[in-house]
C-alpha positions in Angstrom: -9.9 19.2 24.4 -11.6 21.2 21.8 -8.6 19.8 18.9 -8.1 16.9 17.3 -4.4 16.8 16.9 -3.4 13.3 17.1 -4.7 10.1 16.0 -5.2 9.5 19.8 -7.5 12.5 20.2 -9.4 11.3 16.8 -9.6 8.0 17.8 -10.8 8.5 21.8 -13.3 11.5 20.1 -14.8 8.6 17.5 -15.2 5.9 20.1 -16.8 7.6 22.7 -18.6 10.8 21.2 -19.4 9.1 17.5 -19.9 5.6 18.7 -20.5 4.6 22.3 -22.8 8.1 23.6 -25.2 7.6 20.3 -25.1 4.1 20.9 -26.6 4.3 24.6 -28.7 6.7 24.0 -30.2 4.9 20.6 -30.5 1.6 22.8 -33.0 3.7 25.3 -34.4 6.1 22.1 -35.0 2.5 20.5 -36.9 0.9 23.7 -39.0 4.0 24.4 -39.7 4.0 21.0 -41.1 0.6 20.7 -43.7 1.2 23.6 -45.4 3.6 21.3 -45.0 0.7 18.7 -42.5 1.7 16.5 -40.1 -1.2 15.3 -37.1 -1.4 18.0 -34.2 -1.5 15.4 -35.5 0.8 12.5 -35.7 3.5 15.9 -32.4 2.5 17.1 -31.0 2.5 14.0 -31.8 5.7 12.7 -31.4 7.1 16.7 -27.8 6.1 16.4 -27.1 7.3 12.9 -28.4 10.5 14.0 -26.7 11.2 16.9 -23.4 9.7 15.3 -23.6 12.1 12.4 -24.4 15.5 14.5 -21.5 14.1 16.8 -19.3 13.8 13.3 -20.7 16.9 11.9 -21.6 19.5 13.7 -19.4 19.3 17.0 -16.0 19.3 15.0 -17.5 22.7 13.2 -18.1 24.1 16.6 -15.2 23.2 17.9 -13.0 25.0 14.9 -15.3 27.9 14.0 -16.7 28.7 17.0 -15.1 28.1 20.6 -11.7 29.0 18.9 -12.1 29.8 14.7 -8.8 30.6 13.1 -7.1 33.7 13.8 -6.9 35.7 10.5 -3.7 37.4 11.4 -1.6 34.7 11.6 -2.3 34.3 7.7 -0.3 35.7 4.9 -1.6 37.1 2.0 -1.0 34.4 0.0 -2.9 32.1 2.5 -5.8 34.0 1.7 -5.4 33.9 -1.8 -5.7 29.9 -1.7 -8.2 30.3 0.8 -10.5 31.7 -1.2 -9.6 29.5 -4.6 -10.3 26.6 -2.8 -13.6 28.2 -1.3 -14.6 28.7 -4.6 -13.7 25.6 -6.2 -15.8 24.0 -3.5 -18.7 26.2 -4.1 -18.6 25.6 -8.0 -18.5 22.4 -7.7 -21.0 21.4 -4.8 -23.1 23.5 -6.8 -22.6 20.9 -10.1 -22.9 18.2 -7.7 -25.9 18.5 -5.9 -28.1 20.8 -9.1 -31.4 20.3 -8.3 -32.6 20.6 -12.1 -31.1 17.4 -12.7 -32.3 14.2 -13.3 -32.4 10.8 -10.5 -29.4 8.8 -9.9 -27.5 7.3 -8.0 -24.5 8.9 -5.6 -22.0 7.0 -7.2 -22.2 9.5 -10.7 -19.4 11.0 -11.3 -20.3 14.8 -10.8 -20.6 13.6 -7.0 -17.2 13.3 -6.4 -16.5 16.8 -8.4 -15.8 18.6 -4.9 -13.4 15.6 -3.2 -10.3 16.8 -4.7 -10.8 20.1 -3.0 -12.0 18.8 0.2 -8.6 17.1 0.6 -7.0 19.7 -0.5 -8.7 21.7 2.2 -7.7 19.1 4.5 -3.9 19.0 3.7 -3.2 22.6 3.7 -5.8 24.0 6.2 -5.5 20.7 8.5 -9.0 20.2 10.8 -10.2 23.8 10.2 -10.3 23.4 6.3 -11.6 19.9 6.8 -14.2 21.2 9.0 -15.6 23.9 7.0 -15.4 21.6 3.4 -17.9 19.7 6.2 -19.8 21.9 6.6 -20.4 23.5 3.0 -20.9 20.1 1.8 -23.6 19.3 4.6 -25.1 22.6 3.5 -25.5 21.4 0.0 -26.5 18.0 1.0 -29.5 19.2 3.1 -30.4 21.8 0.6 -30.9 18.5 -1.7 -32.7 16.6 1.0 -35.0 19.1 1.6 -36.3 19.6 -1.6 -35.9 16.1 -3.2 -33.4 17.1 -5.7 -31.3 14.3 -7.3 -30.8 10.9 -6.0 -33.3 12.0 -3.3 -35.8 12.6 -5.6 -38.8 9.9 -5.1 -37.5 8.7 -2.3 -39.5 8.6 1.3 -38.2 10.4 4.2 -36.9 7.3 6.2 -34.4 6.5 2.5 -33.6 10.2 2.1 -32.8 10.7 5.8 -30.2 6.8 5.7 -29.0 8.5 2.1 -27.7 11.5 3.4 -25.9 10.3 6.6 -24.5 7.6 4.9 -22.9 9.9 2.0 -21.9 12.0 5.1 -20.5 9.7 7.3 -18.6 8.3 4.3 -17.0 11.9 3.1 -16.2 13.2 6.8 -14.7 10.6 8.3 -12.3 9.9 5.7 -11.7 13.5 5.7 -11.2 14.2 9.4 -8.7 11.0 9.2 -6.3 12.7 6.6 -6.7 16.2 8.2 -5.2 14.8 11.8 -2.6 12.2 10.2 -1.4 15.5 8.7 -1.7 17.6 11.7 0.2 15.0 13.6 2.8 14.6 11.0 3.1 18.6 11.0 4.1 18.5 15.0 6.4 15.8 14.9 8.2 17.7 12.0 8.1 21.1 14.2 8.8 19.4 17.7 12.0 18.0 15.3 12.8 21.3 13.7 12.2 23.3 17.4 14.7 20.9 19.0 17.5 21.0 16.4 17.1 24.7 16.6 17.6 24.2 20.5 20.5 22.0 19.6 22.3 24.3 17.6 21.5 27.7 20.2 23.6 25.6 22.6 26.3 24.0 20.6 27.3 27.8 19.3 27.8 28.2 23.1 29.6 25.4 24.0 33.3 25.8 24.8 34.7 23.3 22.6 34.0 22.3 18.6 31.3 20.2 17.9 29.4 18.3 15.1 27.1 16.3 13.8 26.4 13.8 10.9 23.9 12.0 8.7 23.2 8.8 7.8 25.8 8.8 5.2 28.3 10.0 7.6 28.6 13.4 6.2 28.9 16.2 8.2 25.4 18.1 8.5 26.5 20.3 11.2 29.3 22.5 12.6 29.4 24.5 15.8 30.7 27.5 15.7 33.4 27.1 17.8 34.5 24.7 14.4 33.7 27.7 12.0 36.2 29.6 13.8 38.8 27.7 14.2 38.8 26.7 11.1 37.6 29.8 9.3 35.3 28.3 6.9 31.9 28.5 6.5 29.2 25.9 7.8 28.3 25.2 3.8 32.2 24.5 2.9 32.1 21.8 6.1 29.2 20.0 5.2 29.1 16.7 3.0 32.6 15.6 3.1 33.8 19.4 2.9 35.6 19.1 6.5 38.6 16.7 5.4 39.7 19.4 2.7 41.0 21.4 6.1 42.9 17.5 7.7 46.2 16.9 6.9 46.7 15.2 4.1 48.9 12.4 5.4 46.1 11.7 8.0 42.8 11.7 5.6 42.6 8.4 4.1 42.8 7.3 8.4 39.8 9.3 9.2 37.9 8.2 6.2 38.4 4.6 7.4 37.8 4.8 10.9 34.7 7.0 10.2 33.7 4.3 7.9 34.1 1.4 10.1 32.2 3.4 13.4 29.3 4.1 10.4 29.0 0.6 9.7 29.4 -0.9 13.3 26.9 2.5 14.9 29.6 2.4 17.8 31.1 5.2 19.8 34.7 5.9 17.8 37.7 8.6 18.9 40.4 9.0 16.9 43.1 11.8 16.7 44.2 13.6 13.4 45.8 17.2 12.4 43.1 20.2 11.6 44.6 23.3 9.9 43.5 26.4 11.6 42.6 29.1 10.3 45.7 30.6 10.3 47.4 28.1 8.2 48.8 25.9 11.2 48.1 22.5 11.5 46.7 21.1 15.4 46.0 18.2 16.8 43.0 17.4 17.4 40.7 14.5 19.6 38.1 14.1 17.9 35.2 11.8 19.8 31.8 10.2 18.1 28.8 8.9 19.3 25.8 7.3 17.5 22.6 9.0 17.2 19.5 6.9 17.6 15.9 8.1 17.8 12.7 6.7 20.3 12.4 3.8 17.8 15.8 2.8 17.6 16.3 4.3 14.6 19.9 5.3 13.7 20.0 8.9 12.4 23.8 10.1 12.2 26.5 10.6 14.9 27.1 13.1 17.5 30.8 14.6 18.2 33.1 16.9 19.9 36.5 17.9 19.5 39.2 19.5 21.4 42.7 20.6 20.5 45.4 18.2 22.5 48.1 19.9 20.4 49.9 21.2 24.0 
C-alpha cells in the first residue's frame, strides 16, 4: 500500500524497504566493489546508507505527493491558513539553519534544531503528508549545504559530508515518520469509535423499546429516543445522574444501590422501579443492565434496556 497508517505498515515498510532490500543489495554493491579494490565495508557501508536513506526519503514523498498528493478540496480555509504558517516557519527557519555564510560547527548548535518544532507540528496536524513534505524541504536545504560546503560541511571530504548528511537525515525522518503514524493511528481508532457510536445511536432511536447507556462512573451518557419520549425530557436533562429526577421518589435510594453494587461487581443487574411519564403518571418499568467491555478487557460503562411491565 502506498500509506503508512499503522505502526504495522511503518514497521513492515522499515524492515524490508529501509533495512533488509539496501542491506542485500549493499552486501553485493560491497563485493563487486572490492574486485575493483575498494575496501568491502566502507562500500557496503555507504551502499546501505544510501539505499536506506532514498528508501526513507524519497519513496514516502512519492508516495504522498505524487501517486496520491492531498486533495485540496477537502481543506477548509482555515487549514490553509496553518498550512501556509507552518510552510513558512519551516522555510524561515531552515533558512537560519543551514546559512551558508556562517561559520564551521558542529550539527548539534542550536540554530539546527530551529525548524524541529515545526516539523512536528507538521507531523501532528498534517499526519504523513505534512511529515513528508517537512522531509523533503529539509532534505532540500540539507543538500543545498552539502553541495556547496556550507556549515558543518565545510572542510570536510566527500566520503564525511556524504555519512554527515544521511546521518542528520536518517536521525530527523525517522523520528518524524514515527510520530506522524502513531498519530494517524490514534486518529482511526478515535473515528472507527466515533463512526460506531454514531451507528449505535442510528439504531437505538429505532429500536422499539427504551434504551441506554452509561460511563464508567455509572452515569447515564446516553438515552434512546424511545426514553426522551416517554419521558419528555431532553437527552442533556438525562445525562449524569439527571434520569432519577423522573423515578419515584420512594424507589430512588433502591436504584442508586443496586446500580452501585452492579458498578462495582461489572455484572449483568435488572431491577424494577416507577418512571413518571411524560404525562405526569408514574409506570413500572424493567429495567435490564449489561456491562460493557472493550477488545482489551477494558470496562467502559453499561448497556441497558427497558420496558414498561406496568399492565
Amino acid at each position: 500500500p502506498i500509506r503508512l497508517n499503522s505502526m504495522r505498515d511503518l514497521g513492515f515498510y522499515c524492515l524490508f524497504a529501509v533495512a533488509l532490500v539496501p542491506l542485500l543489495s549493499a552486501l553485493g554493491g560491497a563485493v563487486a566493489g572490492s574486485g575493483l579494490g575498494h575496501p568491502f565495508w566502507v562500500g557496503g557501508e555507504q551502499w546501505l546508507l544510501g539505499n536506506a536513506m532514498a528508501h526513507l526519503v524519497v519513496t514516502p514523498i512519492l508516495f504522498y505527493w505524487v501517486l496520491r498528493p492531498p486533495n485540496p478540496a477537502t481543506f477548509t480555509s482555515a487549514r490553509f491558513i496553518e498550512a501556509g504558517l507552518l510552510g513558512m516557519g519551516l522555510l524561515v527557519t531552515l533558512s537560519l539553519a543551514f546559512e551558508q555564510e556562517m561559520r564551521p560547527h558542529a550539527f548539534g548548535e542550536t540554530r539546527y534544531y530551529a525548524p524541529v518544532p515545526f516539523m512536528v507540528w507538521a507531523a501532528i496536524r498534517f499526519r504523513m503528508p505534512g511529515a513528508t513534505a517537512a522531509v523533503a524541504l529539509l532534505t532540500i536545504f540539507a543538500l543545498d549545504a552539502a553541495l556547496v560546503r556550507a556549515g558543518s560541511f565545510a572542510d570536510a571530504s566527500a566520503a564525511e559530508i556524504s555519512n554527515r548528511l544521511q546521518h542528520f537525515l536518517l536521525l530527523r525522518a525517522a523520528p518524524l515518520y514515527l510520530v506522524a503514524v502513531l498519530i494517524e493511528q490514534w486518529s482511526r481508532a478515535n473515528d472507527s469509535l466515533r463512526d460506531s457510536e454514531r451507528r449505535f445511536r442510528i439504531i437505538a432511536d429505532q429500536a422499539p423499546m427504551m434504551m441506554w447507556t452509561s460511563d464508567t462512573a455509572a452515569g447515564c451518557e446516553f438515552a434512546n429516543k424511545r426514553w426522551l419520549d416517554f419521558t419528555g425530557r431532553s437527552l442533556e436533562q438525562e445525562t449524569g445522574y439527571g434520569w432519577l429526577e423522573n423515578v419515584h421518589a420512594d424507589d430512588v435510594q433502591r436504584c442508586r444501590e443496586m446500580h452501585a453494587t452492579a458498578f462495582e461487581t461489572r455484572v449483568r443487574f435488572q431491577m424494577e422501579y416507577r418512571l413518571r411519564r411524560t404525562d405526569g403518571e408514574y409506570y413500572w418499568i424493567l429495567d435490564t443492565g449489561v456491562p460493557r467491555f472493550t477488545r482489551d478487557n477494558t470496562f467502559i460503562g453499561f448497556i441497558g434496556s427497558c420496558i414498561d411491565i406496568t399492565d
